[in-house]
C-alpha positions as CSV (number, residue, x, y, z in Angstrom):
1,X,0.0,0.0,0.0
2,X,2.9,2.4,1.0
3,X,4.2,2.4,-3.0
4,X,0.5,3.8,-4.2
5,X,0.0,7.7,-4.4
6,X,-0.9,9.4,-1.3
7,X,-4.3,10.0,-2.9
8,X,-5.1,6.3,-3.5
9,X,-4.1,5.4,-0.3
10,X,-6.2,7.7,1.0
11,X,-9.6,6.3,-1.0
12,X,-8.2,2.7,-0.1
13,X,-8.3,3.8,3.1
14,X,-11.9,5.1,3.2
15,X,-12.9,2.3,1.4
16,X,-11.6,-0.2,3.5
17,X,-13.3,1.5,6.6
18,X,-17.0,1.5,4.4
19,X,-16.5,-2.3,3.5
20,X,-15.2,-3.4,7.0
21,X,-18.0,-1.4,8.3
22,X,-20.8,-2.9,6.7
23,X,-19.5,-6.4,6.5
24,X,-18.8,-6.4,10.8
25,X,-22.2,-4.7,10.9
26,X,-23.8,-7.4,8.8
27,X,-22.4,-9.9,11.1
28,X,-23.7,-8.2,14.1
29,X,-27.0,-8.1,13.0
30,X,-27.2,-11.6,11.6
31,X,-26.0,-12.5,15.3
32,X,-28.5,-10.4,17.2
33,X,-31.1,-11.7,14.6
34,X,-30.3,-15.8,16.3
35,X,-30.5,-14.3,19.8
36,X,-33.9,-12.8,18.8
37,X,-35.3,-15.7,17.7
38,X,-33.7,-18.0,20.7
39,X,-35.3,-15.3,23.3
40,X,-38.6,-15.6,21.9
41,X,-38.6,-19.1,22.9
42,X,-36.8,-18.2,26.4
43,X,-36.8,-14.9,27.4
44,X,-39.3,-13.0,25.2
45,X,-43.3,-12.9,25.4
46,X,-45.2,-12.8,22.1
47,X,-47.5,-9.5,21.6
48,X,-50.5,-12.1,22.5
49,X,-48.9,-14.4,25.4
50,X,-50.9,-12.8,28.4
51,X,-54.7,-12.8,25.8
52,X,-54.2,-16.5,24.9
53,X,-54.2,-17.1,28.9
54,X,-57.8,-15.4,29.4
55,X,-59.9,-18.7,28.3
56,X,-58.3,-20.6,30.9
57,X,-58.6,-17.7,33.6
58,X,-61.9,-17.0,32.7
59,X,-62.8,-21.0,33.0
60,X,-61.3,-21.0,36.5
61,X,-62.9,-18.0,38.0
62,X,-66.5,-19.5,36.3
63,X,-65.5,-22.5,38.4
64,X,-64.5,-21.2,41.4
65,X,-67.1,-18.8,41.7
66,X,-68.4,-16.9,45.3
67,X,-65.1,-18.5,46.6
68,X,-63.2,-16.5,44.8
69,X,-64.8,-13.5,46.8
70,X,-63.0,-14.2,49.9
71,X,-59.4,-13.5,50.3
72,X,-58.3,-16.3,50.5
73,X,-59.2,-17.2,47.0
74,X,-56.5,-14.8,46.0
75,X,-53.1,-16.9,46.0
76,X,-54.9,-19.9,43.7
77,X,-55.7,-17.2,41.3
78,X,-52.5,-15.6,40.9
79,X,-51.3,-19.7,40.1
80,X,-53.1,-19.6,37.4
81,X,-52.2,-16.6,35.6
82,X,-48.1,-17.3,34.1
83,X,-46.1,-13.6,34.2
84,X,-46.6,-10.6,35.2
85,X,-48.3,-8.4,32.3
86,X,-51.9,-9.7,33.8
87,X,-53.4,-7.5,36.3
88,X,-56.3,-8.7,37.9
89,X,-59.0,-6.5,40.5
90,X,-61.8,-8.5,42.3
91,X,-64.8,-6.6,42.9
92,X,-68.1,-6.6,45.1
93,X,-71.6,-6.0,43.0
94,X,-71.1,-2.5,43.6
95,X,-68.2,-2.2,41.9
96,X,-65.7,-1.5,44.9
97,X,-62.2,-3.3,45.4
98,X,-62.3,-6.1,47.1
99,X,-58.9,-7.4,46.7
100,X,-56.2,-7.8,43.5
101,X,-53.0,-6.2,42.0
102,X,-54.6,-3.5,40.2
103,X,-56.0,-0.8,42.8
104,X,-57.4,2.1,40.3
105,X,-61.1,1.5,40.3
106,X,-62.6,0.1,36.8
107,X,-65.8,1.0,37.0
108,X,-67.5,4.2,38.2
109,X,-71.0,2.7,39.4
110,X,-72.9,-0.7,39.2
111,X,-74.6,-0.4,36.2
112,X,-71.4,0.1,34.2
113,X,-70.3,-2.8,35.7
114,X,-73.2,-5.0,35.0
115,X,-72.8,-3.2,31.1
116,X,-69.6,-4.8,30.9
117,X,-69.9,-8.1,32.2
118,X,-68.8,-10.7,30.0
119,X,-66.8,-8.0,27.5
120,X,-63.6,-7.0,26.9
121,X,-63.2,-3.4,26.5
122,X,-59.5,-1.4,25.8
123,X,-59.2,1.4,28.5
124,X,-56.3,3.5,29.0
125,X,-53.9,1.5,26.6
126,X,-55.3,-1.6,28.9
127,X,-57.6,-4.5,27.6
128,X,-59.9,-4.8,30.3
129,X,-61.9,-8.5,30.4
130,X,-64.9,-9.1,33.1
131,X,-66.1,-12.2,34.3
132,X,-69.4,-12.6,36.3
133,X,-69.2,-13.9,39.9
134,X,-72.6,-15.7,40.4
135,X,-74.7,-17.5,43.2
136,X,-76.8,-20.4,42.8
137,X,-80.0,-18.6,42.2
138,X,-78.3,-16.6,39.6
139,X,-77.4,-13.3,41.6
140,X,-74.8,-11.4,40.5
141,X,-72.4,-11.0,43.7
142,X,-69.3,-9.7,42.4
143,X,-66.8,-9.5,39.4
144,X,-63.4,-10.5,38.5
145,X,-62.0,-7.7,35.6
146,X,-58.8,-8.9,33.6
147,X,-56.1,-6.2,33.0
148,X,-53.2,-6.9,30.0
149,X,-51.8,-5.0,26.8
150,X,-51.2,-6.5,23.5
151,X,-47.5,-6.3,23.2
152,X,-44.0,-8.1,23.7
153,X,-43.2,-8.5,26.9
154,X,-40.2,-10.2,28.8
155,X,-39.4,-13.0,31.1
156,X,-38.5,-11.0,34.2
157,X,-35.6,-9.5,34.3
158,X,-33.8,-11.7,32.3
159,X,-35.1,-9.8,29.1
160,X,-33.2,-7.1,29.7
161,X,-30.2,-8.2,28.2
162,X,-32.2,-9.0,24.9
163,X,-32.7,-5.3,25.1
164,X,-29.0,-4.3,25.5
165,X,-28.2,-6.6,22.6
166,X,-30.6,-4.7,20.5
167,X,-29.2,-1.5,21.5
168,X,-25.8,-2.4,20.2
169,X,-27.2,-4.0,17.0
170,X,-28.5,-0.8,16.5
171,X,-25.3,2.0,17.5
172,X,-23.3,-0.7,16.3
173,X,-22.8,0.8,12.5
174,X,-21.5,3.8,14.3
175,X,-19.2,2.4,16.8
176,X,-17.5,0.2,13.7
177,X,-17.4,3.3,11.6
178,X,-15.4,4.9,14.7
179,X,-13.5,2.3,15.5
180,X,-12.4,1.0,12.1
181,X,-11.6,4.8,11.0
182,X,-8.9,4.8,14.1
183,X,-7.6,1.7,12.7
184,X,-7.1,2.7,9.5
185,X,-6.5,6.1,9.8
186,X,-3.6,5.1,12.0
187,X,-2.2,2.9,9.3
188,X,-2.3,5.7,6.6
189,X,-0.6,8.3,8.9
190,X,1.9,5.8,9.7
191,X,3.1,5.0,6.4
192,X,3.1,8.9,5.9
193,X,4.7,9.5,9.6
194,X,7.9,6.9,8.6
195,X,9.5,9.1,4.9
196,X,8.5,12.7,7.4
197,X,10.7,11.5,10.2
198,X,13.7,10.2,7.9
199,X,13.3,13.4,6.4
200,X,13.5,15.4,9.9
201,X,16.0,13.3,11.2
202,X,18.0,13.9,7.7
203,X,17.2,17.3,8.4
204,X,18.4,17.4,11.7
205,X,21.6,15.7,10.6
206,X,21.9,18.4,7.6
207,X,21.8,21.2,10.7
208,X,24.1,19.5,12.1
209,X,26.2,19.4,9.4
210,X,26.3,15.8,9.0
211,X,26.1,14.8,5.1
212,X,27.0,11.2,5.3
213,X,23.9,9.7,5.5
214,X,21.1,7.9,3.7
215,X,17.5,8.0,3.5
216,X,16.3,4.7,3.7
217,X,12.8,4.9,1.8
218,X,11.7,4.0,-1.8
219,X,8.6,4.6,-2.9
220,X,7.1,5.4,-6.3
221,X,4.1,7.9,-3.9
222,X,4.6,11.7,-3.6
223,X,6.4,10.6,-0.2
224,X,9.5,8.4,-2.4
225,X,9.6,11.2,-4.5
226,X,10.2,13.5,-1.6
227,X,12.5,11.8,-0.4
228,X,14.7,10.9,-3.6
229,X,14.9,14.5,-3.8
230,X,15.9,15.6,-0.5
231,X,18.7,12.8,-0.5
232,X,20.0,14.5,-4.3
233,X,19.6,18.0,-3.1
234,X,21.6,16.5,0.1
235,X,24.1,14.8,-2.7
236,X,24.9,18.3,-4.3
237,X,24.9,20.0,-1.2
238,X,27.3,17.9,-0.3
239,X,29.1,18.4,-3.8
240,X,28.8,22.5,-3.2
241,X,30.4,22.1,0.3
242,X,33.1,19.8,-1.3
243,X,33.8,22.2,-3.7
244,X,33.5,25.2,-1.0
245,X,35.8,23.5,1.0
246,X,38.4,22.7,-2.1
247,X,38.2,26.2,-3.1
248,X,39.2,27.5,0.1
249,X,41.8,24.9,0.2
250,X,42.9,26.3,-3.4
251,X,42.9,29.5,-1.8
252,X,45.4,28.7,1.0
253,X,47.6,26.7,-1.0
254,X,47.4,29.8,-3.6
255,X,48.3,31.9,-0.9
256,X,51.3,29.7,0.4
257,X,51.9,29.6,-3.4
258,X,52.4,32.4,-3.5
259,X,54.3,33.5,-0.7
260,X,56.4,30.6,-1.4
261,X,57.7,32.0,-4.6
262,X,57.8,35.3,-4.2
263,X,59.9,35.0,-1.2
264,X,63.0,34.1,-2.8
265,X,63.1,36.6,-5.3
266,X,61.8,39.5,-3.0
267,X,64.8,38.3,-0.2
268,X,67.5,38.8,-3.4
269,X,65.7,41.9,-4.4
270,X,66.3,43.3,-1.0
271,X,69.8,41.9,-0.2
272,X,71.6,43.6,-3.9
273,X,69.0,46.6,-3.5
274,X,70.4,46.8,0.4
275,X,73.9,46.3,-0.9
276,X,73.9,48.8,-3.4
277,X,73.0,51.5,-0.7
278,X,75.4,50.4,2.2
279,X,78.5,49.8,-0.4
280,X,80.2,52.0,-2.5
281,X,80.3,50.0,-6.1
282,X,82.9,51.9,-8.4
283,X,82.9,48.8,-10.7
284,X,80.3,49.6,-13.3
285,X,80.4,45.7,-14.4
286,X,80.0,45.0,-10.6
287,X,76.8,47.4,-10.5
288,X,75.2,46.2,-14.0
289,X,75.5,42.6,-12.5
290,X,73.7,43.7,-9.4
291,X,70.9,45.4,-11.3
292,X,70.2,42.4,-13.8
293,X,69.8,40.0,-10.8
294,X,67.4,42.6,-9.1
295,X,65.6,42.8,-12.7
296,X,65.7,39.2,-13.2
297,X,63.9,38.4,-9.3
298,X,61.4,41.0,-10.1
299,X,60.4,39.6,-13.4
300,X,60.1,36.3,-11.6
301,X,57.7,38.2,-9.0
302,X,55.8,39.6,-11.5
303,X,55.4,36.5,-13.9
304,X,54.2,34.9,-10.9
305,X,51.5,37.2,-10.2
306,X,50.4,37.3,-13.6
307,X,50.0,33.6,-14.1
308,X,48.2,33.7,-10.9
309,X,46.0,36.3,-12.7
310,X,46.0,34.5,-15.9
311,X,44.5,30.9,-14.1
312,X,41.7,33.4,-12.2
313,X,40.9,34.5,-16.2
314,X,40.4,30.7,-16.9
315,X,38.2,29.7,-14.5
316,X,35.5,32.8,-15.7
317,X,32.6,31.2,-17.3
318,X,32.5,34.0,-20.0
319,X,36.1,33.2,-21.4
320,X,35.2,34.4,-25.3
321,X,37.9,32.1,-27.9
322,X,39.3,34.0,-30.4
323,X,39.2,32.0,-33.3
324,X,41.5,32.7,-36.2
325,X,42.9,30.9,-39.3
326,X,46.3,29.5,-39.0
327,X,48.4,26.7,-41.0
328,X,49.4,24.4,-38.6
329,X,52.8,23.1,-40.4
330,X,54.3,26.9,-40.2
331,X,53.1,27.5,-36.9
332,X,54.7,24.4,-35.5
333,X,57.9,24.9,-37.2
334,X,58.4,28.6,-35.7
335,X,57.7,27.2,-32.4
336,X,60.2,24.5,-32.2
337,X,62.7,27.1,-33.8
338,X,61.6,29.4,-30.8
339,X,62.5,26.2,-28.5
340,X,65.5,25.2,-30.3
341,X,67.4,28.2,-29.3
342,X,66.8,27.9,-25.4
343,X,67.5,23.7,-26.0
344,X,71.2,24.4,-27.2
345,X,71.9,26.1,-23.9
346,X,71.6,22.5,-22.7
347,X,72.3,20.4,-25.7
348,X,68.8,19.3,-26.1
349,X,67.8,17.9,-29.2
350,X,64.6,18.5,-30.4
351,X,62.3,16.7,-33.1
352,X,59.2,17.3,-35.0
353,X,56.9,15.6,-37.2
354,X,53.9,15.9,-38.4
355,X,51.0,13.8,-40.1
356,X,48.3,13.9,-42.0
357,X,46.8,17.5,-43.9
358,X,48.8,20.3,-42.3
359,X,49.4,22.9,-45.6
360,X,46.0,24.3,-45.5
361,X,44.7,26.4,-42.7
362,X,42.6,25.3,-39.6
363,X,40.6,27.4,-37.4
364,X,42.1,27.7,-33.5
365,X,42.5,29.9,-30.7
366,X,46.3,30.4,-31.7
367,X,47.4,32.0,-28.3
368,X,45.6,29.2,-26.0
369,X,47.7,26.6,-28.2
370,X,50.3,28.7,-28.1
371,X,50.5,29.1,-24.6
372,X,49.4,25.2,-24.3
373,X,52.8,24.1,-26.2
374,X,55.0,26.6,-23.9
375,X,53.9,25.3,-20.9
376,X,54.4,21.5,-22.0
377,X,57.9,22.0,-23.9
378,X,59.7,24.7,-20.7
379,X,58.7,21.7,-18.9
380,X,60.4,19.0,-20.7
381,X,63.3,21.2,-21.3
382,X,63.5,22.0,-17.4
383,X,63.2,18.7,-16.7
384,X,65.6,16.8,-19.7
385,X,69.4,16.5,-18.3
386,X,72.0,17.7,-21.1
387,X,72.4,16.1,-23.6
388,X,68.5,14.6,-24.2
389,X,66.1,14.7,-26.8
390,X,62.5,16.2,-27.0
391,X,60.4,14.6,-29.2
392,X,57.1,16.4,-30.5
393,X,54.7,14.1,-32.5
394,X,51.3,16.0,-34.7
395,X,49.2,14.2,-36.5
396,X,46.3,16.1,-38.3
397,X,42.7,14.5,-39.0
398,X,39.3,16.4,-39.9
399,X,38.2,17.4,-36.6
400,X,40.4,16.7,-34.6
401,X,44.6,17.4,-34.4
402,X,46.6,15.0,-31.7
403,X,50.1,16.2,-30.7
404,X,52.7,13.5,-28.3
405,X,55.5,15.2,-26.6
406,X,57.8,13.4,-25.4
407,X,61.3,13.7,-23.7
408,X,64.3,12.0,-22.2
409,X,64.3,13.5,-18.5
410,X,63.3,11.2,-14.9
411,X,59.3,11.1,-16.1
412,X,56.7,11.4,-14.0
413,X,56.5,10.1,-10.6
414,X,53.1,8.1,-9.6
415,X,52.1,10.9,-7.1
416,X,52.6,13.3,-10.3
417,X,50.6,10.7,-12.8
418,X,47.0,11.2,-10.5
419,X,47.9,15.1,-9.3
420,X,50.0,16.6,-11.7
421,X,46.2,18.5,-13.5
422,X,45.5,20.1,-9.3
423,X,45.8,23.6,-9.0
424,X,48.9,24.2,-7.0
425,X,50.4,20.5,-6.9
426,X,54.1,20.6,-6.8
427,X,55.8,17.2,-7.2
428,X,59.3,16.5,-5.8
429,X,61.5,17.4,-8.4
430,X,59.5,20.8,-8.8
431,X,60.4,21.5,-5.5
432,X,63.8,20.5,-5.9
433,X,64.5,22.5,-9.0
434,X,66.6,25.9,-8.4
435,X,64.1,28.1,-9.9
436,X,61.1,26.6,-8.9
437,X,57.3,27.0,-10.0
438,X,53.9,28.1,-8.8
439,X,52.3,24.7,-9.8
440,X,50.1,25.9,-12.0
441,X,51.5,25.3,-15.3
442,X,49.6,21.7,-15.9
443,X,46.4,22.8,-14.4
444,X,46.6,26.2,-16.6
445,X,46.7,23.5,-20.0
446,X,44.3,21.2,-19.1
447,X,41.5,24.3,-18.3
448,X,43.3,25.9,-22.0
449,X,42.3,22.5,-23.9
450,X,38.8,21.8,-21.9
451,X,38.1,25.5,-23.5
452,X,39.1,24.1,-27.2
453,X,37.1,20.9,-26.9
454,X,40.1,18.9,-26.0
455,X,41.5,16.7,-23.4
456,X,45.2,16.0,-22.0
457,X,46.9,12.7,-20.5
458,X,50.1,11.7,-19.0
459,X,52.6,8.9,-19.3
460,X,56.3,7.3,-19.2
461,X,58.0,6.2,-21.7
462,X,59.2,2.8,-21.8
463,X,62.9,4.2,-21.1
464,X,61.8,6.4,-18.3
465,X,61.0,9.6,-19.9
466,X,58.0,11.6,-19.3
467,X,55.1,11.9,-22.2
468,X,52.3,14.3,-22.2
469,X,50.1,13.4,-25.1
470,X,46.9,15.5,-26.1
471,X,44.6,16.8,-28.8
472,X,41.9,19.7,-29.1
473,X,39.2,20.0,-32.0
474,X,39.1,21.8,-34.8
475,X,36.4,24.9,-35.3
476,X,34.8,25.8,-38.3
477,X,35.0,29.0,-40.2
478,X,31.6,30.7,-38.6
479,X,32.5,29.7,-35.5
């Protein structure tokens, strides 16, 4: 029942308390219906029980006659009448009470008496039946008058429980429709009362900040429903809170970041600035040195800042792609020249080759790819000893372009295979590198290529060196 609508279980409900109703009150009355019929044999008189005994009555006053004048013809008499709806009032042939257990007088004078001997007459609701008392010579001494109604009557006061019984047949629709509407209405509010207090208790849980729980109800009512939706809106609260508490976790590390980085450069910024004021440099070569370290630290300050600026761009939802025609072949090849020169410094070799339709122009966001193969080359060329190789892979298909780079350095590290795309990671040899970096160079191209429809992965070589292999889409003309 708890998997129909609240509505239907509402109507079941009723229904259930209309059927049970009539069939327990159908029951009762077929039962009170036996006991009727058994009391009518034991307990109950028939409408006509007390007229049917008047013949016999009548026959024993006509027989007993003048004795029945005396009192003590008063106890036979009252042996021959059976219960007690027969009242009986035995008179002198003036009409007045002699003795009986009816004491009203009958009969206002002796000639209405003498009118109604032998009759039965109905007086005040009663049927009133006279019999003669006569002498031998036929003189009218007195009369015996017969009081009794037509109607059921009872055996004592054992009919009275015939009369309860009846009373209760007849309330009794009531009292089932009262007592079968508790039952059932208890039923339906406790299947509604179960989903309301999992859903205070999550509530209470939710206030408490408490978000690992479950709500264990399933239902296809308005009541499952509820409740499948409270536990998702719990799920993405929980997701929201997650995130909340991962920004402000970005947030610190940003700001450790931050500090981190720009300490070093700030503390040689101050050391050669505090040098050049407390010493006397004559050497011009000496003071030119100074200078380009103090320019070099605060271009390392202000690159940092920047790209911290640049990743807060990213992560606006309105970032607007500048798409613009470019032929992919030229491009690459003035980028690995641009690298070449830096990989010299270190006798790096670097490689490229490229696949597939690369003459004719494609449509790109040439800076974001730009920037996207910076960020993954300065890191293989920080990162290959002297004397390695870089190897950069492009194959070109219709709608999409896949680029491998590769190079001969330590690769990645496990911890750097499942973090390396978090904001602010920093693996070991990061960290251990002279120069060091905000850890945000990885994160920065995998936001870049999520913008150009792309996706990035990482990997090791089978010698040992690192691979970063990804691809972005290619946009039409009207984009």
């Amino acid at each position: 029942m708890k998997n129909r609508s609240l509505v239907t279980q509402f109507r079941l409900a009723f229904a259930w308390i209309v059927i049970a109703s009539i069939t327990a009150t159908a029951i009762t009355y077929a039962l009170a219906a036996v006991l009727y019929v058994k009391a009518q044999y034991k307990s109950i008189y028939p409408a006509n029980y007390y007229e049917r005994q008047i013949p016999d009555i009548d026959a024993y006053i006509r027989d007993k006659n003048t004795a029945l004048l005396l009192q003590s013809g008063e106890e036979a008499l009252q042996r021959t009448i059976n219960g007690n709806g027969i009242y009986y009032q035995v008179m002198d042939n003036e009409g007045n009470l002699l003795y009986g257990t009816s004491h009203e007088k009958i009969f206002n004078d002796k000639s209405e008496l003498y009118s109604r001997l032998n009759t039965t007459i109905k007086k005040q609701n009663y049927y009133i039946h006279t019999v003669p008392i006569i002498d031998d010579n036929g003189k009218v001494l007195g009369a015996v008058a017969l009081l009794y109604q037509l109607k059921i009557s009872y055996v004592g006061v054992r009919g009275w429980w015939v009369i309860a019984v009846l009373i209760v047949a007849l309330i009794s629709p009531f009292l089932y429709i009262i007592g079968f509407t508790m039952l059932f209405s208890r039923i339906f509010v406790n299947n509604i009362n179960r989903p309301l207090q999992l859903l205070m208790d999550a509530s209470r849980k939710i206030k408490e900040k408490d978000l690992d729980f479950e709500i264990d109800y399933h239902s296809d009512n308005e009541l499952g429903k509820l409740c499948v939706a409270f536990s998702e809106m719990k799920d993405e609260l929980k997701k929201s809170l997650s995130a909340q508490w991962k920004m402000e976790q970005e947030r610190v590390e940003m700001v450790e970041a931050l500090a981190h980085d720009l300490k070093a450069p700030l503390s040689i910024i101050r050391g050669y600035s505090e040098a050049l004021i407390d010493t006397n440099i004559d050497s011009g070569e000496k003071l030119s040195k100074y200078l380009k370290i103090i320019k070099g630290n605060a271009e390392k300050c202000s690159n940092l800042v920047q790209q911290m600026q640049y990743t807060m761009d990213l992560e606006r939802a309105d970032v607007q792609l500048q798409i613009v025609p470019v032929k992919l072949s030229e491009f690459l090849e003035q980028k690995v020249h641009q690298y070449e020169l830096q990989a010299k410094q270190k006798g790096i070799t670097i490689t490229l080759n490229v696949q597939g339709e690369t003459k004719t122009s494609i449509f790109i966001d040439k800076d974001k790819l730009e920037r996207i193969l910076d960020n993954i080359v300065s890191n293989s060329l920080q990162y290959t000893p002297a004397g390695g190789r870089i190897d950069i892979s492009v194959k070109a298909e219709k709608e999409n372009i896949f680029y491998k780079i590769c190079d001969s350095g330590s690769g990645f590290s496990k911890k750097d295979l499942e973090k390396a795309f978090d904001k602010f990671y920093r693996g070991d040899e990061a960290r251990r590198s002279k120069d060091g970096h905000s850890g945000l160079g990885l994160f920065i191209v995998k936001q870049l290529l999520e913008q150009l429809g792309g996706s990035i992965k990482l990997s090791n070589t089978e010698s040992g060196g690192a691979c970063v292999t990804f691809q972005h889409k290619v946009f039409s003309n009207n984009f």
